[in-house]
C-alpha positions as CSV (number, residue, x, y, z in Angstrom):
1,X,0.0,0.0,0.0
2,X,3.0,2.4,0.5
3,X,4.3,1.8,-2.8
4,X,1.4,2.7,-4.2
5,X,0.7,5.9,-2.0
6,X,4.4,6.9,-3.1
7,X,3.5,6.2,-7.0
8,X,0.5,7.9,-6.7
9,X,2.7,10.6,-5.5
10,X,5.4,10.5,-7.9
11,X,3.0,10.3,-10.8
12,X,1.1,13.6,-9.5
13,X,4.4,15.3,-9.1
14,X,5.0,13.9,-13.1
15,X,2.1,15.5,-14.0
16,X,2.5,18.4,-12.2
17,X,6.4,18.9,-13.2
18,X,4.5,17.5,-16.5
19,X,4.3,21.3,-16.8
20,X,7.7,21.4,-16.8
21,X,8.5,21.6,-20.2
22,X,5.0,23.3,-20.5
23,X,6.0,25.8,-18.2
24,X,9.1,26.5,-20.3
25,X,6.5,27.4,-23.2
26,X,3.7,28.5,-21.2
27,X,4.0,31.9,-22.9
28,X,3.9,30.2,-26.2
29,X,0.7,29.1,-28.1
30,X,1.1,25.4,-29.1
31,X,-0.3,24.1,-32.7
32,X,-2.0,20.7,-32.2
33,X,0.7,18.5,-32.9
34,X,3.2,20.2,-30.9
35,X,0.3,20.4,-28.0
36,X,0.3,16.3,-28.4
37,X,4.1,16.3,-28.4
38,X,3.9,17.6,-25.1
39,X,1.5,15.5,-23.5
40,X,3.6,12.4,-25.0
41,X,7.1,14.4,-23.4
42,X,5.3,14.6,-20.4
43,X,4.3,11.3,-19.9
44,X,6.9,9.7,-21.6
45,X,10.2,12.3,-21.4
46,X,9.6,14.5,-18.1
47,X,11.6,12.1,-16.0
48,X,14.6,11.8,-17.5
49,X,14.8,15.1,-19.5
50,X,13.5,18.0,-17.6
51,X,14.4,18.5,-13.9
52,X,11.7,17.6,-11.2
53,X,13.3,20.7,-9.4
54,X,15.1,23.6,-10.1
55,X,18.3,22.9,-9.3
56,X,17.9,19.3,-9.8
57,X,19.9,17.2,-12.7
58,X,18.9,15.5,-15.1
59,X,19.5,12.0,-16.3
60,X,19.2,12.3,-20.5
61,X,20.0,16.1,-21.5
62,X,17.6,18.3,-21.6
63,X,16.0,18.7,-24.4
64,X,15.3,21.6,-26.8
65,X,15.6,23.1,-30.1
66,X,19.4,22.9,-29.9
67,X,19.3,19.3,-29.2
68,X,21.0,17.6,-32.0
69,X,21.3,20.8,-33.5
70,X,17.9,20.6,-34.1
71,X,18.2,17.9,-37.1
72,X,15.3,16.4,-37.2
73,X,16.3,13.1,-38.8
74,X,18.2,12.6,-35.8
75,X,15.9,13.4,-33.0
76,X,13.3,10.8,-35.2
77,X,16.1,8.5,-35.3
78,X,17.0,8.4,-31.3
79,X,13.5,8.8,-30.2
80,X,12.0,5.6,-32.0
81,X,15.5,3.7,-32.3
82,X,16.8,4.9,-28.8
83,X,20.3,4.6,-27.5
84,X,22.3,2.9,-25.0
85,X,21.0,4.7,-22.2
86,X,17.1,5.3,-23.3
87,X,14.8,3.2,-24.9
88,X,13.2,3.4,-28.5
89,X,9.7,4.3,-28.4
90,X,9.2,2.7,-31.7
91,X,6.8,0.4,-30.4
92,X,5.0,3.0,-28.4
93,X,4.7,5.9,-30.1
94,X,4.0,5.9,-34.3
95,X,5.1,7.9,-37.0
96,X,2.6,11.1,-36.3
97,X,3.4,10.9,-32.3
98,X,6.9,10.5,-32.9
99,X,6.8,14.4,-35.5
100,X,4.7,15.6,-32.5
101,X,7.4,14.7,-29.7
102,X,10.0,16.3,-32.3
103,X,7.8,19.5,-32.8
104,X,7.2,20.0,-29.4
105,X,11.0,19.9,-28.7
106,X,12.0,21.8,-31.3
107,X,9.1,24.8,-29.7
108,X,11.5,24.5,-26.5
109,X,14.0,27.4,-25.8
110,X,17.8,26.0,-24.4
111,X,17.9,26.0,-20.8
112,X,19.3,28.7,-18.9
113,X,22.7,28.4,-17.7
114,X,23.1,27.4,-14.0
115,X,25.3,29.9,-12.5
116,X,28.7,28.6,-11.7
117,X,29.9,28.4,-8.1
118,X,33.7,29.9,-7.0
């Protein structure tokens, strides 16, 4: 029963930080396929990608328009293929979802720059 208290937990804080990378483009309006790319980030992405707090780090980069330099035969590449460290979503997400993940990230502005300690 704990376990499940503390998933119910982590999965409201998911959907909550699920605005995360919405927050990020709150001041942005969406198109529809970038709005579904960020409901598949967030349930898919958020955890890995996008700190849960502010000063947290991350475990995959974080994503934006800058990742890959923004190729998008790349990001379609990783994202249904994976890598050593994520998995392909090949099998989860198809061809439409996959363009709406890669327009949503490519809507996202870079992350600011954590200020560096002395």
């Amino acid at each position: 029963m704990k376990q499940r208290i503390s998933f119910i937990s982590f999965a409201a804080l998911v959907l909550s930080a699920g605005a995360s990378p919405a927050q990020t483009v709150s001041t942005l309006v969406l198109s529809d396929s970038q709005e579904l790319g960020r409901k598949l980030t967030s349930q898919s992405c958020v955890v890995c990608h996008f700190p849960l707090q502010h000063s947290a780090l991350t475990y995959g980069p974080r994503l934006s328009r800058e990742t890959m330099m923004g190729d998008e035969a790349s990001l379609r590449a990783v994202i249904s293929e994976g890598s050593q460290r994520m998995p392909g979503f090949k099998h989860m997400f198809n061809d439409e979802q996959i363009g709406a993940v890669i327009s949503f990230i490519k809507s996202l502005p870079p992350p600011a720059e954590a200020p560096k300690k002395d």
